[in-house]
Rosetta silent file (secondary structure, phi, psi, omega in degrees, C-alpha in Angstrom):
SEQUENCE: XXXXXXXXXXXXXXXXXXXXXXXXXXXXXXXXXXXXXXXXXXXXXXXXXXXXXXXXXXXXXXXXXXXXXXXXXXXXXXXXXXXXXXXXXXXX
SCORE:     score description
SCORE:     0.000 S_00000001
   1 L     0.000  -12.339  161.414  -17.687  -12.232  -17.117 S_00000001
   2 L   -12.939  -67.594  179.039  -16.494  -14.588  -20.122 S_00000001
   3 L   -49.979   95.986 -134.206  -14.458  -12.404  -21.118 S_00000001
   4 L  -102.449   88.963  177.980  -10.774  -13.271  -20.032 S_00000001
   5 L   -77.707  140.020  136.818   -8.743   -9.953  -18.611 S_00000001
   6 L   -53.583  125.055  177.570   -5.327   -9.108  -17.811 S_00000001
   7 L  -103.361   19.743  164.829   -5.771   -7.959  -14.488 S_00000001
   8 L   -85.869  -16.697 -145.575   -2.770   -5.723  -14.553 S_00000001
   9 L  -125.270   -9.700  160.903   -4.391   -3.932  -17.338 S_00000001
  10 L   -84.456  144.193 -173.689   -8.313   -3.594  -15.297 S_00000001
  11 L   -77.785  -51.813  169.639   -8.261   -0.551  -13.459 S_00000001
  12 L   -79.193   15.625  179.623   -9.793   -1.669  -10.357 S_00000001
  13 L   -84.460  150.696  131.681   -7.893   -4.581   -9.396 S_00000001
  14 H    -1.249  -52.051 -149.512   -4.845   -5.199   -6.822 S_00000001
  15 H   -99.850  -36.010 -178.411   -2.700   -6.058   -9.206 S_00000001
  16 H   -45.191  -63.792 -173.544   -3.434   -2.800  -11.358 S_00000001
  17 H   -64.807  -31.995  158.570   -2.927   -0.584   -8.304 S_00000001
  18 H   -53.575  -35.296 -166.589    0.273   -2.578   -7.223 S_00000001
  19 H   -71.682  -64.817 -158.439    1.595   -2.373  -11.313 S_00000001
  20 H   -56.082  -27.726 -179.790    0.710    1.181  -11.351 S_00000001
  21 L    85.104   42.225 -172.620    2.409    2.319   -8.009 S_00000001
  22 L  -116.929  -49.027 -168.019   -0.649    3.319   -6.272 S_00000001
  23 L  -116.269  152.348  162.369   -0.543    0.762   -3.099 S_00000001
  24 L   -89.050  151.748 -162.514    2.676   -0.281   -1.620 S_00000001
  25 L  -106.370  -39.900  167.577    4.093   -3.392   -2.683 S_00000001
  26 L  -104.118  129.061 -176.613    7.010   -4.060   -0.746 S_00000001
  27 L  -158.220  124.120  149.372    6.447   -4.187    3.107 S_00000001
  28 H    17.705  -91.154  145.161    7.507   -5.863    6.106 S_00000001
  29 H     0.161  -86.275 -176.154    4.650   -6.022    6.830 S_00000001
  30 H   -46.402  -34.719  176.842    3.239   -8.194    4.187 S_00000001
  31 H   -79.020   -3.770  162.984    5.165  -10.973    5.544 S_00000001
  32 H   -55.598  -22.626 -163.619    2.897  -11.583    8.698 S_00000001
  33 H   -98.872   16.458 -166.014    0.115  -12.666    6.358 S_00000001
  34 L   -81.600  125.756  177.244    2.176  -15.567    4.852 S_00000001
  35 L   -71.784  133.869  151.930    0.309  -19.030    4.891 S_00000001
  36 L  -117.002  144.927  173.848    1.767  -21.634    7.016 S_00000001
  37 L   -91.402  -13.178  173.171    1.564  -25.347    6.826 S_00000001
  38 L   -97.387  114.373 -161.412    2.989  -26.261    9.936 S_00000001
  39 L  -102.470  142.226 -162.862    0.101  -26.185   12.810 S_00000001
  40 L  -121.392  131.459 -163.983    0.961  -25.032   15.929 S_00000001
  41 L   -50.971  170.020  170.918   -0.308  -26.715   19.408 S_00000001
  42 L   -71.905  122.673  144.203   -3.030  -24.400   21.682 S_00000001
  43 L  -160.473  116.983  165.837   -1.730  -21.665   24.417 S_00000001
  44 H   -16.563  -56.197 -169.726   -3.527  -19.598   25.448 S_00000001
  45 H   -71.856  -65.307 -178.500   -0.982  -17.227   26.133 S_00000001
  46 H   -67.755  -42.388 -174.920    0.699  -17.138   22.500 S_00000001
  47 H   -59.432  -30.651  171.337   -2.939  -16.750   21.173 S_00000001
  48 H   -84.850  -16.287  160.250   -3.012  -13.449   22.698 S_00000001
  49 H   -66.043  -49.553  172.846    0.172  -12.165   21.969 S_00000001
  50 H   -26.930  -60.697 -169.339   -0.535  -13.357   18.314 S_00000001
  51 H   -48.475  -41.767  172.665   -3.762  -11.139   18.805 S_00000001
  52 H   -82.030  -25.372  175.787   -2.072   -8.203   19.779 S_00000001
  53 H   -97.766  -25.235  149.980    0.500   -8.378   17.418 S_00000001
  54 H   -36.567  -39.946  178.563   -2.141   -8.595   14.830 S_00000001
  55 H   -96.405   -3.406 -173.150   -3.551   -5.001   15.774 S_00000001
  56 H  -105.369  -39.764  159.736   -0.603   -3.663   16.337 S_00000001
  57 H   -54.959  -14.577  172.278    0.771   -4.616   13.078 S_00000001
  58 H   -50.796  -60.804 -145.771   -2.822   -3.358   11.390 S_00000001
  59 H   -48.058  -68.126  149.150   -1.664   -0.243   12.973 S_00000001
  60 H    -2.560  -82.494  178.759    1.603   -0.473   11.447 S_00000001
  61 H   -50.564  -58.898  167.885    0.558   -1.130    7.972 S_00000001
  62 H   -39.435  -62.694 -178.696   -1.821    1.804    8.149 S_00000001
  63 H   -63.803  -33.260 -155.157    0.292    4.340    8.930 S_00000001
  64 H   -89.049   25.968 -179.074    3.121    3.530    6.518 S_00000001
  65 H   -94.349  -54.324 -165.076   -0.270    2.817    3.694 S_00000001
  66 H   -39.089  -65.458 -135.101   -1.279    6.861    5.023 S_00000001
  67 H   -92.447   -4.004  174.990    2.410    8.292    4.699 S_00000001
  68 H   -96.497    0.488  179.318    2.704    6.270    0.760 S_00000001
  69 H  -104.895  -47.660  168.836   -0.412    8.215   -0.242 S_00000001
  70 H   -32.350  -75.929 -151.348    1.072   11.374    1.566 S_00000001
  71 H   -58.874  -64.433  176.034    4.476   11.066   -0.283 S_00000001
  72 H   -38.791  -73.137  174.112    2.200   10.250   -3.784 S_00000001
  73 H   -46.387  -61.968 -177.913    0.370   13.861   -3.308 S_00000001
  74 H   -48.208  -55.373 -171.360    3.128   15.753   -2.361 S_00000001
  75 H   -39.707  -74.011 -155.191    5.239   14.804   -5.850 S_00000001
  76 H   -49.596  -26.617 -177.293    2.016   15.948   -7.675 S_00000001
  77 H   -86.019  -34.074  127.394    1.767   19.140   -5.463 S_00000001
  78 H    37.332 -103.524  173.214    5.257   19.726   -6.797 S_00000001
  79 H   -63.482  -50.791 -161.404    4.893   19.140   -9.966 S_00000001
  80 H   -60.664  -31.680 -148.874    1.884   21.829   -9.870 S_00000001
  81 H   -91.792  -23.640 -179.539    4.037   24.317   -8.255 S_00000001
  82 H   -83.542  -30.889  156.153    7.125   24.065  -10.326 S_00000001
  83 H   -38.270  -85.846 -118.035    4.326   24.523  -13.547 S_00000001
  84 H  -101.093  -23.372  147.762    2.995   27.249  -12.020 S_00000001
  85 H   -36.939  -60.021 -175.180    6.673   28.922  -11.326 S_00000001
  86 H   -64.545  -41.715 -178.861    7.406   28.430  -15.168 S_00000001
  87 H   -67.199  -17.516  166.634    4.222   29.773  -16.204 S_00000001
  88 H  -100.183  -23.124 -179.071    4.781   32.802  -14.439 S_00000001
  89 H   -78.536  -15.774  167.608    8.575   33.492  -15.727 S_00000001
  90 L  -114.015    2.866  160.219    7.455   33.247  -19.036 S_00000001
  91 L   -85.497  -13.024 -170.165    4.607   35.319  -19.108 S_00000001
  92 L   -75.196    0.000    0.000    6.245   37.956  -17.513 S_00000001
């Protein structure tokens, strides 16, 4: 563990799979999880909408994480299919 990485350049990191275009990077989203420094009084009431808007953005995030993995497969299925097009017009 000495050893002093790039972590863009380790395979299993965050920053790899964000570099690489494997996770989404830019999102909405992303901006719920933003530290704040300004502390905000007790109410009952705003903690549970906070609470709720917490799962419902999880929700959120999920699907559009689901439909960027979707989108990712599909190019590759694609790719395979226009290969496999060429590959037949020039054997024939």
């Amino acid at each position: 563990f000495k050893k002093k990485r790039n972590p863009r350049k380790t395979r299993w990191t965050k920053a790899f799979r964000k570099a690489a275009g494997k996770e989404l990077t830019v999102d909405p989203a992303f901006e719920f999880e933003k530290r704040r420094n300004v502390p905000v009084k007790y109410k009952r009431e705003l903690w549970q909408n906070t609470v709720k808007a917490i799962q419902r953005v999880e929700e959120i995030k999920a699907k559009r994480q689901g439909r960027f993995i979707m989108n990712r497969l599909m190019k590759g299925k694609e790719l395979d299919k226009q290969k496999d097009i060429k590959e037949v017009q020039r054997d024939l």
